[in-house]
PyMOL Python script that loads the backbone (N, CA, C, O; Angstrom):
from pymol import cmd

cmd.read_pdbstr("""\
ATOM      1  N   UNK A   1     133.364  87.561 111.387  1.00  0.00           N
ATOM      2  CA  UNK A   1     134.395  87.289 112.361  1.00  0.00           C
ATOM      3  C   UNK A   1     133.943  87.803 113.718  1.00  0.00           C
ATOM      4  O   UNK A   1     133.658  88.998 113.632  1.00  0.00           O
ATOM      5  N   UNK A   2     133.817  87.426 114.655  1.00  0.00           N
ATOM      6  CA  UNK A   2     133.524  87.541 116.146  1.00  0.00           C
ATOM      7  C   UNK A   2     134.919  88.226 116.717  1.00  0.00           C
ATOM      8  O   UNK A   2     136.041  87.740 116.853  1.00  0.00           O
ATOM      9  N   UNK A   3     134.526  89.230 116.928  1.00  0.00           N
ATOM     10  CA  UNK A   3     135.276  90.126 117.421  1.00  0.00           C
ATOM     11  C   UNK A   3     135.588  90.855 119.060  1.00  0.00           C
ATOM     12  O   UNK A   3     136.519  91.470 119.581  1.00  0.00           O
ATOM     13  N   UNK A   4     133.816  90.232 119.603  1.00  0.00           N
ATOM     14  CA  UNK A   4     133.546  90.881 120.897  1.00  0.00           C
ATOM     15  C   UNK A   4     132.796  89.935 122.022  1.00  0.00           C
ATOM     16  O   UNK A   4     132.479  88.805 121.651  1.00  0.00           O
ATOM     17  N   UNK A   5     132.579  90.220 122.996  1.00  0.00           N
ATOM     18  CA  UNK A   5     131.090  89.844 123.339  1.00  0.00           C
ATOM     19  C   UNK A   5     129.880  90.194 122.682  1.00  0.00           C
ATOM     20  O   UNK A   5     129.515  91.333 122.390  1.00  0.00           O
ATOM     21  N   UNK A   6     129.176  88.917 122.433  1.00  0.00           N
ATOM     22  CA  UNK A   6     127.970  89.830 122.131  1.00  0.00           C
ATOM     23  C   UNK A   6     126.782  90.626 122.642  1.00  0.00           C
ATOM     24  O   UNK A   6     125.800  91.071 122.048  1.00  0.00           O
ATOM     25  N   UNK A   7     127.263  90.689 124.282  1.00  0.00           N
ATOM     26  CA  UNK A   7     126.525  91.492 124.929  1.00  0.00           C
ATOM     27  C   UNK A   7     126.910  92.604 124.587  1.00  0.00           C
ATOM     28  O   UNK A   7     128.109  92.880 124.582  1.00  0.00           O
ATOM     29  N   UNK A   8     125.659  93.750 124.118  1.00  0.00           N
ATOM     30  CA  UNK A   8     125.893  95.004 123.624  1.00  0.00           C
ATOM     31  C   UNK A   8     126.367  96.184 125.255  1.00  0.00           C
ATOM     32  O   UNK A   8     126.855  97.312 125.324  1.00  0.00           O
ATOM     33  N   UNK A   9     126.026  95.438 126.046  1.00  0.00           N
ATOM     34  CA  UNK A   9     126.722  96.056 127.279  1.00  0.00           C
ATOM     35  C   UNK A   9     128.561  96.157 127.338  1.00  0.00           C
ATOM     36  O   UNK A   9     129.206  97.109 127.777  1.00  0.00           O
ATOM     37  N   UNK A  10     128.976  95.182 126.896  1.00  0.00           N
ATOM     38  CA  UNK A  10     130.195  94.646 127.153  1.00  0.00           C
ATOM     39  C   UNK A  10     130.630  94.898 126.021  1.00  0.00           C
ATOM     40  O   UNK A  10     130.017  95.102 124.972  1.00  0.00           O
ATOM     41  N   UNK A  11     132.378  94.873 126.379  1.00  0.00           N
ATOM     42  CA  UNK A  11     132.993  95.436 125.191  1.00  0.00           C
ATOM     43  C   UNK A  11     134.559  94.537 125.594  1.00  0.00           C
ATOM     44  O   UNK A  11     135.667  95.049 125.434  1.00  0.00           O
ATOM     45  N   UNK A  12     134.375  93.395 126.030  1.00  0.00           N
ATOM     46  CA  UNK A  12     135.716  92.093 126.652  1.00  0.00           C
ATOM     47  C   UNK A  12     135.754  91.625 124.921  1.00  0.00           C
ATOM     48  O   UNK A  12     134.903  91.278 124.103  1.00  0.00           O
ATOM     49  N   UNK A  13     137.370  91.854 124.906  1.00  0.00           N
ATOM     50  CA  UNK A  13     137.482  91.454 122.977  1.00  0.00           C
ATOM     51  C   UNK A  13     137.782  89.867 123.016  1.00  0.00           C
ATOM     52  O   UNK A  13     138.372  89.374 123.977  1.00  0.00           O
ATOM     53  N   UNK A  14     137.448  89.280 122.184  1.00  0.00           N
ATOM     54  CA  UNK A  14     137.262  87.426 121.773  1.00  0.00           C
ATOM     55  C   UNK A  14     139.386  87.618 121.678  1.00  0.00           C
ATOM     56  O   UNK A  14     140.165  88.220 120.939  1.00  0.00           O
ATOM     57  N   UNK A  15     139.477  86.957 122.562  1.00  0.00           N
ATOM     58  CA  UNK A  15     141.385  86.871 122.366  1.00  0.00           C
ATOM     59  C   UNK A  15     141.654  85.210 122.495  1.00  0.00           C
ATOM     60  O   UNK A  15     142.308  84.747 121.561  1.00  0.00           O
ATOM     61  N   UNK A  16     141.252  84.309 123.481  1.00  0.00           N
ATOM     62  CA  UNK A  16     141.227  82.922 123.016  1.00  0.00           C
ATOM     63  C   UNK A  16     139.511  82.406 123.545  1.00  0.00           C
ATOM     64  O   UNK A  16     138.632  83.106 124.048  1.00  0.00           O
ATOM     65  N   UNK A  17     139.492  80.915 123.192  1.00  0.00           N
ATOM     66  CA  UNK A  17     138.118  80.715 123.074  1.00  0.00           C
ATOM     67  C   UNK A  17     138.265  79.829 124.543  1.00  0.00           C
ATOM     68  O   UNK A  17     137.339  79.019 124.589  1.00  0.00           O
ATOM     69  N   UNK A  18     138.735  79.780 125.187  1.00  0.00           N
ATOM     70  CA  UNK A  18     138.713  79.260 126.656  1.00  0.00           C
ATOM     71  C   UNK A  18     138.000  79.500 127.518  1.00  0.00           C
ATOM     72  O   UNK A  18     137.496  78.927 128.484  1.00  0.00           O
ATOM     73  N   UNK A  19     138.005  80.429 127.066  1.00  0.00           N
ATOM     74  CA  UNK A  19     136.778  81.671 127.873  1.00  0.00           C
ATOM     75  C   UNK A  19     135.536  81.816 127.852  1.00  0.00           C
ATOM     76  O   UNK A  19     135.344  82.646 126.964  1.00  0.00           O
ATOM     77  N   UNK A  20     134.131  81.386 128.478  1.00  0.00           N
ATOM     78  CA  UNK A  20     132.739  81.884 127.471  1.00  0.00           C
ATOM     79  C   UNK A  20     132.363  80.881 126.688  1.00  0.00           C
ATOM     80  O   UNK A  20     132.936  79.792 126.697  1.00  0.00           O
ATOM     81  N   UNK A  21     131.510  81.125 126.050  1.00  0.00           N
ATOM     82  CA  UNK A  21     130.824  80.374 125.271  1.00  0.00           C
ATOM     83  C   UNK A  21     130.384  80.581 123.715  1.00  0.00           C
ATOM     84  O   UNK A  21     129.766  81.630 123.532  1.00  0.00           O
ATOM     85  N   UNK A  22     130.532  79.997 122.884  1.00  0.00           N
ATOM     86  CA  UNK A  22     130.365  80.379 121.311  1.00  0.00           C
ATOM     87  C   UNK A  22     128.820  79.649 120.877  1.00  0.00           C
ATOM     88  O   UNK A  22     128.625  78.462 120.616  1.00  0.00           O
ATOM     89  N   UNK A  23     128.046  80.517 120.893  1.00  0.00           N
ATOM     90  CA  UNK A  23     126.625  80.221 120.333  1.00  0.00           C
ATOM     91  C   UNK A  23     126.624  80.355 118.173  1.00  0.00           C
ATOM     92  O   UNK A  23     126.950  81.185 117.325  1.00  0.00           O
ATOM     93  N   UNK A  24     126.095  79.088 118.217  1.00  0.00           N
ATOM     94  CA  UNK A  24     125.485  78.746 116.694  1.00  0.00           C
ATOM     95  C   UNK A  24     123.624  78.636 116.524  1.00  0.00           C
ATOM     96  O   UNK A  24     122.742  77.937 117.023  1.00  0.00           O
ATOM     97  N   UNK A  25     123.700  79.899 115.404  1.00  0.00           N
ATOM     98  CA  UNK A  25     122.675  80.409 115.725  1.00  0.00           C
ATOM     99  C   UNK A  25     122.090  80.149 113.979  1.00  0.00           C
ATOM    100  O   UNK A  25     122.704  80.672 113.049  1.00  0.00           O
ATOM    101  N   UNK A  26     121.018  79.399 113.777  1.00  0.00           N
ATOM    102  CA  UNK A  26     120.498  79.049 112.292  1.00  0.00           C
ATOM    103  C   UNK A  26     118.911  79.574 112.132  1.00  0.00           C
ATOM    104  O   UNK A  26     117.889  79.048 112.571  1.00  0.00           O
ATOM    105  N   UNK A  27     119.029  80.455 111.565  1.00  0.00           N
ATOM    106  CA  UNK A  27     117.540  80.980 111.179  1.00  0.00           C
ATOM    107  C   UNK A  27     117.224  81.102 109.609  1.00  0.00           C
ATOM    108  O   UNK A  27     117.891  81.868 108.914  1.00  0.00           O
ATOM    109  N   UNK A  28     116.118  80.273 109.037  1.00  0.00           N
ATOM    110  CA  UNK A  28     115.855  80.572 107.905  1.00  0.00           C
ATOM    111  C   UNK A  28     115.761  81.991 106.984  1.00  0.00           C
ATOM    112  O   UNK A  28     115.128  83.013 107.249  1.00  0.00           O
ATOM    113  N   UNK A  29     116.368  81.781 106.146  1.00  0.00           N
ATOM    114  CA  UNK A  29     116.169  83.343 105.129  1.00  0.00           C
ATOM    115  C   UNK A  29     115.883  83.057 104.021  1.00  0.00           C
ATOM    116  O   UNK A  29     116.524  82.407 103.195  1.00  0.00           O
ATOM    117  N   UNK A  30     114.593  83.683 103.929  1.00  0.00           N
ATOM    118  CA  UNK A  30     114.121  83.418 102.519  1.00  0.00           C
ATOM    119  C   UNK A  30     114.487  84.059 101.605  1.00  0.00           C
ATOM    120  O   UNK A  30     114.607  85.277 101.478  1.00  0.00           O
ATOM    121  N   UNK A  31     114.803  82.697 100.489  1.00  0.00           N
ATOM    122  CA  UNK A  31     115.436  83.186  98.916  1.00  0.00           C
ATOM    123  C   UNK A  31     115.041  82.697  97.651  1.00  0.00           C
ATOM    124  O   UNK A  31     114.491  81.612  97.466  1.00  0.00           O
ATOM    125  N   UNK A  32     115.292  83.400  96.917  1.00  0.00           N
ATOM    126  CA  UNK A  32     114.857  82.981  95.626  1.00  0.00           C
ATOM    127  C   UNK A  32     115.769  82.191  94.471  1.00  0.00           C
ATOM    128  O   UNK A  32     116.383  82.949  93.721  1.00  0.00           O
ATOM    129  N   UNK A  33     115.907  80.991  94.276  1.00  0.00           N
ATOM    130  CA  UNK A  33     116.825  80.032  93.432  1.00  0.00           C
ATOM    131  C   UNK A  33     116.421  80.197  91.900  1.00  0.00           C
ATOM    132  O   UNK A  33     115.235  80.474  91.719  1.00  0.00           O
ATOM    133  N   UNK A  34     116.974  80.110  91.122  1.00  0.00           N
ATOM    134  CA  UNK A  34     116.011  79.883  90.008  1.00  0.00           C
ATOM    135  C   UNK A  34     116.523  78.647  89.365  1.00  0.00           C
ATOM    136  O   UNK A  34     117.667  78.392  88.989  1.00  0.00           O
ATOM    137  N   UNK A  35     115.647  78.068  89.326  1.00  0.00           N
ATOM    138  CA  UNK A  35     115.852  76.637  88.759  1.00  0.00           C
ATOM    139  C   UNK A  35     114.828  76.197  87.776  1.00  0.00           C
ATOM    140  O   UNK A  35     113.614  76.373  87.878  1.00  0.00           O
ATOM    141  N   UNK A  36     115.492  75.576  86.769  1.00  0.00           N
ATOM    142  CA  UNK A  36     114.551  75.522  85.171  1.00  0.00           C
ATOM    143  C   UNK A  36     114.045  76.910  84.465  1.00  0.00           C
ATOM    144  O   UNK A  36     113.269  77.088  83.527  1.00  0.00           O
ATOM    145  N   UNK A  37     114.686  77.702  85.170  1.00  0.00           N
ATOM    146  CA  UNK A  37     114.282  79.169  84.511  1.00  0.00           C
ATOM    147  C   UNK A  37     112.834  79.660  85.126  1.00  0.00           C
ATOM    148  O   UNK A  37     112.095  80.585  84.790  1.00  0.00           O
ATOM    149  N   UNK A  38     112.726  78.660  86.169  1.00  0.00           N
ATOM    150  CA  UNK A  38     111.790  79.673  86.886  1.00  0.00           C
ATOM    151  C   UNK A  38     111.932  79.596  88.488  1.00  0.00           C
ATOM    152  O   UNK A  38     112.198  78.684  89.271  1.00  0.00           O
ATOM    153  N   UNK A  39     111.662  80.834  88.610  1.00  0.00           N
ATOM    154  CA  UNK A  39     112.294  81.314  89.992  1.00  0.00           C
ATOM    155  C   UNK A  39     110.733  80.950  90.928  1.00  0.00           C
ATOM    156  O   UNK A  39     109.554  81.297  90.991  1.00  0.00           O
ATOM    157  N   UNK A  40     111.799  79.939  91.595  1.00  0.00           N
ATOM    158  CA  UNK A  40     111.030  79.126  92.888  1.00  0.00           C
ATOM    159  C   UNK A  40     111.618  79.301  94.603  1.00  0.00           C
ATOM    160  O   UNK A  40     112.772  79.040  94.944  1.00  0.00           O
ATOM    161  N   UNK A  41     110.622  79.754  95.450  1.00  0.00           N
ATOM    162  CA  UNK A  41     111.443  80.169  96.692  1.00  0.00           C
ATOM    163  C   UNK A  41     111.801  78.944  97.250  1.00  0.00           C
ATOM    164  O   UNK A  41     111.333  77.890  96.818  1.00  0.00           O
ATOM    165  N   UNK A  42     112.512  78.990  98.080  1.00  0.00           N
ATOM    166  CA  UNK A  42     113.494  78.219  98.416  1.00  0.00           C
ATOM    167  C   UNK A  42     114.404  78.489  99.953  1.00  0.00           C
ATOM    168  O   UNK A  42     115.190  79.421 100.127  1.00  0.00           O
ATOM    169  N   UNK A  43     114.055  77.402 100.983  1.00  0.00           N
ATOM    170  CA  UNK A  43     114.431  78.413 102.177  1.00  0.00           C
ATOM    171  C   UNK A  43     115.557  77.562 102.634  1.00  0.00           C
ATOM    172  O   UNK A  43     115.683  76.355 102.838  1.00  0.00           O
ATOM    173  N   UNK A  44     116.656  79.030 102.764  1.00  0.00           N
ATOM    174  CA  UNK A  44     118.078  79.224 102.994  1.00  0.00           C
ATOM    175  C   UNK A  44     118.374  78.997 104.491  1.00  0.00           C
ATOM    176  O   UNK A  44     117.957  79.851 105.274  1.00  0.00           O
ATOM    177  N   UNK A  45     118.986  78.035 104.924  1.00  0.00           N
ATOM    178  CA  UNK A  45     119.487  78.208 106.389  1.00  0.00           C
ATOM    179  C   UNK A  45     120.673  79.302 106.499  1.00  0.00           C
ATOM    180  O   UNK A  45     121.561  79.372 105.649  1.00  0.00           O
ATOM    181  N   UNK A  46     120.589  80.278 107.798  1.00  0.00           N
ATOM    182  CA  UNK A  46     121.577  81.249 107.564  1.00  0.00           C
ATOM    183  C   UNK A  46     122.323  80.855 109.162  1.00  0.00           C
ATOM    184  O   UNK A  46     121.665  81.009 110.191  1.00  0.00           O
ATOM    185  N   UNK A  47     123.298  80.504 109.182  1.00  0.00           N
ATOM    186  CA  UNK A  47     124.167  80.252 110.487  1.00  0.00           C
ATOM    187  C   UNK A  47     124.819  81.179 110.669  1.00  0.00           C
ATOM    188  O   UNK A  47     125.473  81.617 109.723  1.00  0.00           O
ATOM    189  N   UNK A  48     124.896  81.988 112.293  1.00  0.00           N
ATOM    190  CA  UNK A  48     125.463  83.307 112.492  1.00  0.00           C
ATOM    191  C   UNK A  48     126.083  82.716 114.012  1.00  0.00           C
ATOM    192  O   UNK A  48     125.464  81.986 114.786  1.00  0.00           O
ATOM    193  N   UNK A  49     127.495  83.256 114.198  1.00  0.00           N
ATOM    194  CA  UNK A  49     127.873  82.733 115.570  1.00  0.00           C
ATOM    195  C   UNK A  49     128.150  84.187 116.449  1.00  0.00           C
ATOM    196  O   UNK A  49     128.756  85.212 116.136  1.00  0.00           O
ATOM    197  N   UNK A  50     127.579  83.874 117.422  1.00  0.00           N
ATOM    198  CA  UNK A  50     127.871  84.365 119.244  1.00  0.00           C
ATOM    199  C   UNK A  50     128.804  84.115 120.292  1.00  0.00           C
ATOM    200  O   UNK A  50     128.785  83.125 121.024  1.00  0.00           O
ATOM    201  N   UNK A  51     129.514  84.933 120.328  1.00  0.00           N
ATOM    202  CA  UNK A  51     130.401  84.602 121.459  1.00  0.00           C
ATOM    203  C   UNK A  51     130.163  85.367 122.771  1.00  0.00           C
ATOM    204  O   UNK A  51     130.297  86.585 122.660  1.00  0.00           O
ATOM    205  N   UNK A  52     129.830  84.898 124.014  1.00  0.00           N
ATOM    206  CA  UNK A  52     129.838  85.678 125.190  1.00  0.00           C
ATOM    207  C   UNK A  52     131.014  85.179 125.856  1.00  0.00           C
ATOM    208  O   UNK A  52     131.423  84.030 125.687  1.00  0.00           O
ATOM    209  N   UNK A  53     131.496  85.918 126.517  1.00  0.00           N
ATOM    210  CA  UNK A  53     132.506  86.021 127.611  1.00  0.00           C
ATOM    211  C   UNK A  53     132.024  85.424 128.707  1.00  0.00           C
ATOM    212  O   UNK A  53     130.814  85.345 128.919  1.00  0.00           O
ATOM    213  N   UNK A  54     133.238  84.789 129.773  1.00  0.00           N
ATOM    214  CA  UNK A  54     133.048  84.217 130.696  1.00  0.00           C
ATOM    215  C   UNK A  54     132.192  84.667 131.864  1.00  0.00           C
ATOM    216  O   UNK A  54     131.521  83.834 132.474  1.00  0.00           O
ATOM    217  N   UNK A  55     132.185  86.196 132.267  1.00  0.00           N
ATOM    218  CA  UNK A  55     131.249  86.815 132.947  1.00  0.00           C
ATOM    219  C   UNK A  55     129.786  86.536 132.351  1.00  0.00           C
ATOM    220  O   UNK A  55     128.993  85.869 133.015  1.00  0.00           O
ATOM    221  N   UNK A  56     129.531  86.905 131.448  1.00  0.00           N
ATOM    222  CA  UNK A  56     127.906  87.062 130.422  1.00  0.00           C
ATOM    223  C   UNK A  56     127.800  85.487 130.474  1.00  0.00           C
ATOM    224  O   UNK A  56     126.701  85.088 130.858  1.00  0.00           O
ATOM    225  N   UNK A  57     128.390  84.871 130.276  1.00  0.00           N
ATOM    226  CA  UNK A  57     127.987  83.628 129.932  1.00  0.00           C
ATOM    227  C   UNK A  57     127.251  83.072 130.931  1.00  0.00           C
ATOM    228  O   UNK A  57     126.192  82.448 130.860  1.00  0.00           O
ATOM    229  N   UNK A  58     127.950  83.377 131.909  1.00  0.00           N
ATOM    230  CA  UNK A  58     127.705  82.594 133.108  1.00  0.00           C
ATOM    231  C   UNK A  58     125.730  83.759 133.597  1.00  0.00           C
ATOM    232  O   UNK A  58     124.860  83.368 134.376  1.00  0.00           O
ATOM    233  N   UNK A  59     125.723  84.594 133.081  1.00  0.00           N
ATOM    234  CA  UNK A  59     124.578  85.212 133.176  1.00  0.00           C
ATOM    235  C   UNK A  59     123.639  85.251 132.278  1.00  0.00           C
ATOM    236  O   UNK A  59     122.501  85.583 132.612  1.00  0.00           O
ATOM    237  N   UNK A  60     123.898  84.968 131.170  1.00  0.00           N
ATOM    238  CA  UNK A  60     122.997  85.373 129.902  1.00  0.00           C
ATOM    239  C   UNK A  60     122.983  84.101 129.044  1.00  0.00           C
ATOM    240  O   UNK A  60     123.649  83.090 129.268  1.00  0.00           O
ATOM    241  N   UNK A  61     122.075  84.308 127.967  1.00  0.00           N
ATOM    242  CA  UNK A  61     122.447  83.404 126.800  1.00  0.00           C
ATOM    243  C   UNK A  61     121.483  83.678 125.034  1.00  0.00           C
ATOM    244  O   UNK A  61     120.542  84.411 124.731  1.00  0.00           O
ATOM    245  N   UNK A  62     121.881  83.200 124.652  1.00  0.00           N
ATOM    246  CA  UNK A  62     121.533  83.267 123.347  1.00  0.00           C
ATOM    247  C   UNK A  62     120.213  82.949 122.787  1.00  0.00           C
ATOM    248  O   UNK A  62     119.837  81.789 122.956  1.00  0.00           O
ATOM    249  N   UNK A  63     119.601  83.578 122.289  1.00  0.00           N
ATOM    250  CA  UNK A  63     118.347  82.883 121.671  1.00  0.00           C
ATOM    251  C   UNK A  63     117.950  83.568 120.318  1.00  0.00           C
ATOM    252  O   UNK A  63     118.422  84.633 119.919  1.00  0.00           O
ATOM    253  N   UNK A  64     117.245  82.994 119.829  1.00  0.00           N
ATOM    254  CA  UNK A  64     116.089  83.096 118.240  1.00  0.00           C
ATOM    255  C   UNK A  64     115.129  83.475 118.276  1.00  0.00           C
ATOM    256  O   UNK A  64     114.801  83.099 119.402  1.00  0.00           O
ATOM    257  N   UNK A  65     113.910  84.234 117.711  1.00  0.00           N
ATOM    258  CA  UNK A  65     112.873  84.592 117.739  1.00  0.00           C
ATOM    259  C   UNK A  65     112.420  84.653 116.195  1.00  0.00           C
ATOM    260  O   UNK A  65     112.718  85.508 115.361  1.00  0.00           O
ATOM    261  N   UNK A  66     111.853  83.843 116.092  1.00  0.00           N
ATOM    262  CA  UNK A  66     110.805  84.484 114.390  1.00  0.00           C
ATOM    263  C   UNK A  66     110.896  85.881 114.102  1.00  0.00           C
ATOM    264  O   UNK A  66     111.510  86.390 113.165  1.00  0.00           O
ATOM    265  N   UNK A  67     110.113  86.560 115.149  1.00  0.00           N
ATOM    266  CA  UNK A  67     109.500  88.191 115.346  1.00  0.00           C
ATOM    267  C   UNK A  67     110.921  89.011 115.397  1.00  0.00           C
ATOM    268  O   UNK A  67     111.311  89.725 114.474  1.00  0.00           O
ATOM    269  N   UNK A  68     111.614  88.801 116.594  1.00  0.00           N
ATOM    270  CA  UNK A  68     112.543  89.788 116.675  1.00  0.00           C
ATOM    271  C   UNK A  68     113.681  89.309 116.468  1.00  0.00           C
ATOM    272  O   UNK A  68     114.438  90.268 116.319  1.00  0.00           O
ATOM    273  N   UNK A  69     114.565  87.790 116.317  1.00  0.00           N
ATOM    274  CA  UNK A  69     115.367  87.839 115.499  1.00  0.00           C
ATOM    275  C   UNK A  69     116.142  87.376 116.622  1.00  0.00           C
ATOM    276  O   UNK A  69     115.622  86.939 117.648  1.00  0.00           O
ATOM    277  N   UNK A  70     118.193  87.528 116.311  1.00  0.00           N
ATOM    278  CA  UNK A  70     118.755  87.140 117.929  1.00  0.00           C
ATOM    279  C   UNK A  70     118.672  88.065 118.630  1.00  0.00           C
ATOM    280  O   UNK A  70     118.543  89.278 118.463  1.00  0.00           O
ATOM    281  N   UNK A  71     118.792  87.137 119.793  1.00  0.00           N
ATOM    282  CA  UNK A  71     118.700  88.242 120.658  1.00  0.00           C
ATOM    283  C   UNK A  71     119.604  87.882 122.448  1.00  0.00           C
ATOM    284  O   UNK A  71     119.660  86.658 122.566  1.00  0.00           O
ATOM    285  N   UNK A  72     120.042  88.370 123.314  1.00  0.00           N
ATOM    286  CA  UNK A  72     120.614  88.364 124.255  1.00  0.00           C
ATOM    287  C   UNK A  72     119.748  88.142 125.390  1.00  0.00           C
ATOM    288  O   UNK A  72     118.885  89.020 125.366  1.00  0.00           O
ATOM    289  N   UNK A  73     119.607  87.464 126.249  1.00  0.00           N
ATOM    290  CA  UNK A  73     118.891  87.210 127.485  1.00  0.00           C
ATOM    291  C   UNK A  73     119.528  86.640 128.800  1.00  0.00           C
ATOM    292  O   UNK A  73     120.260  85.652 128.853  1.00  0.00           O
ATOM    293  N   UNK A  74     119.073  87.540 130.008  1.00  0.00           N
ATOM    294  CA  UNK A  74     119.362  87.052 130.959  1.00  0.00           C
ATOM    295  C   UNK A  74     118.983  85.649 131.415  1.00  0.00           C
ATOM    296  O   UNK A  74     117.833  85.285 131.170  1.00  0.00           O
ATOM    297  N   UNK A  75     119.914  84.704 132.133  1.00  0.00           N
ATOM    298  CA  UNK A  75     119.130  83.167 132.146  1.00  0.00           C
ATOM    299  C   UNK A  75     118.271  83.194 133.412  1.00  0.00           C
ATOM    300  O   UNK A  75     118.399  83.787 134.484  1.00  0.00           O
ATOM    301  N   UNK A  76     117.286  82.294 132.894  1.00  0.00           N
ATOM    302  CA  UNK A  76     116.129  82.803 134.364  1.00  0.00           C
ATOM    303  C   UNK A  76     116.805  81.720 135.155  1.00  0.00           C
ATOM    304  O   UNK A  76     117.366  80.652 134.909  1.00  0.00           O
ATOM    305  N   UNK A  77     116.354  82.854 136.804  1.00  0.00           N
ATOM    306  CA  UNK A  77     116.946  83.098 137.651  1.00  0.00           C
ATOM    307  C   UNK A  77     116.301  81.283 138.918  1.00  0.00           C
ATOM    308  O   UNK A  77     115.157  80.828 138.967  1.00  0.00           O
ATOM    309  N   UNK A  78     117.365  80.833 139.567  1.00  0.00           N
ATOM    310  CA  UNK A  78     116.609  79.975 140.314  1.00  0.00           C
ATOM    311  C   UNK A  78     116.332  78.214 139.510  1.00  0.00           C
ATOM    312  O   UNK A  78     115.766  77.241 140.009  1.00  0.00           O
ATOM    313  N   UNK A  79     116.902  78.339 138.314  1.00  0.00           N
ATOM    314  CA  UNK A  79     116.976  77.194 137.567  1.00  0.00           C
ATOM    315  C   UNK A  79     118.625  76.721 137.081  1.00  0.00           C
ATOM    316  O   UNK A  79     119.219  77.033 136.049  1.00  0.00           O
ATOM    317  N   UNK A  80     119.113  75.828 138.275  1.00  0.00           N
ATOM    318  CA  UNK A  80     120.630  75.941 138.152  1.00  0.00           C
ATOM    319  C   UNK A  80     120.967  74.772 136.873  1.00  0.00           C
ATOM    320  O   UNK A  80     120.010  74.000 136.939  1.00  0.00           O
ATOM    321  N   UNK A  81     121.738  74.377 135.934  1.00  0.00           N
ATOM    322  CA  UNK A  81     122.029  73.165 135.202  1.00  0.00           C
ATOM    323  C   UNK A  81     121.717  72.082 135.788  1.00  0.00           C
ATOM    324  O   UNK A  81     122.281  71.922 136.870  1.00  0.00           O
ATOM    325  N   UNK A  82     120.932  71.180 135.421  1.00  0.00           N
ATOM    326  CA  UNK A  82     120.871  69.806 135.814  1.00  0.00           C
ATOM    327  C   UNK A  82     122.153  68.872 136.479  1.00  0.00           C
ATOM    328  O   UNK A  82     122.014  67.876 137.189  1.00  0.00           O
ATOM    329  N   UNK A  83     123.332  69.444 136.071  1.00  0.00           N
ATOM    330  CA  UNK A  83     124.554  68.763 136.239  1.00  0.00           C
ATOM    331  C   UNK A  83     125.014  69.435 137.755  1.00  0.00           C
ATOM    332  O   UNK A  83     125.821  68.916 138.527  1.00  0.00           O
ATOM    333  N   UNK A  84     124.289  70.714 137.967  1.00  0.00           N
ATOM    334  CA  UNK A  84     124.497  71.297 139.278  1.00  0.00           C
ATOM    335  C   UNK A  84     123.332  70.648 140.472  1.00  0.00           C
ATOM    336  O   UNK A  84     123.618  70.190 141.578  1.00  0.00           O
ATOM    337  N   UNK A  85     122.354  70.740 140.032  1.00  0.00           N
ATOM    338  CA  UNK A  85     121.304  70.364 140.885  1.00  0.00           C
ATOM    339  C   UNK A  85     121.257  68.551 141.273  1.00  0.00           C
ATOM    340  O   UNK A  85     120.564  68.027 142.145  1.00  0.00           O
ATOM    341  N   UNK A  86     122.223  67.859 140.318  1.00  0.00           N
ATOM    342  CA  UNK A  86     122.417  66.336 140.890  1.00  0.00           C
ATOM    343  C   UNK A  86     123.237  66.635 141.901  1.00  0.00           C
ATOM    344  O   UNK A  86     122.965  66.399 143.078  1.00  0.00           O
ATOM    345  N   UNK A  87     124.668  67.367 141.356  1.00  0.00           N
ATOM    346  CA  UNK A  87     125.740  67.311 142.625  1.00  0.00           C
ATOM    347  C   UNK A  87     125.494  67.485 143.589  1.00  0.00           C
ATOM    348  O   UNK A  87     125.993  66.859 144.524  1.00  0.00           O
ATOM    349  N   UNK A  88     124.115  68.952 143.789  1.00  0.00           N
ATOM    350  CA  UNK A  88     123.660  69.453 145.265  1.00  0.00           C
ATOM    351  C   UNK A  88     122.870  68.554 145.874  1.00  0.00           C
ATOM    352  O   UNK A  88     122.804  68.844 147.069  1.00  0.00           O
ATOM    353  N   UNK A  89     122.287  67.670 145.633  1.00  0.00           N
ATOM    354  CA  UNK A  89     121.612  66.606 146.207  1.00  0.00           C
ATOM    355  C   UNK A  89     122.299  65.447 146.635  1.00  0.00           C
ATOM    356  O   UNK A  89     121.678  64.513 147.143  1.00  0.00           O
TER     357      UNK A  89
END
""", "prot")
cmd.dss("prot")
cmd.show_as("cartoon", "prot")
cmd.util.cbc("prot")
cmd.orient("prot")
């Protein structure tokens, strides 16, 4: 259950979803099935959700890593949405 931001800075509690943004986040986890009585690996999609708040959102965002897993990131800086950079032109 999403309870917070998931910026570990922030502590704005999830009260409606109007707000921010809800990240879906799927990283394989490896498992073991056993099927025919012999145990064959077998890789598990694991879906975990993110919620940032309207402040963070608008600064940060969500990502995956093999190595280190999720993780929180500032959005690089100077690259506005495509949907912004038509209007400004």
């Amino acid at each position: 259950m999403l309870a917070k931001c998931a910026n570990p800075t922030c502590s704005t509690p999830l009260v409606y979803l109007r707000e921010g943004k809800i990240f879906m986040v799927e990283s394989p986890q490896p498992k073991f099935e056993v099927l025919s009585d012999v145990a064959k690996p077998k890789p598990l999609n694991r879906v975990e959700h993110f919620w940032l708040c309207g402040p963070c959102s608008n600064e940060m965002t969500v990502t995956y890593d093999r190595q280190r897993g999720v993780e929180i990131i500032r959005k690089p800086v100077g690259k506005a949405p495509m949907a912004r950079r038509a209007a400004a032109s």
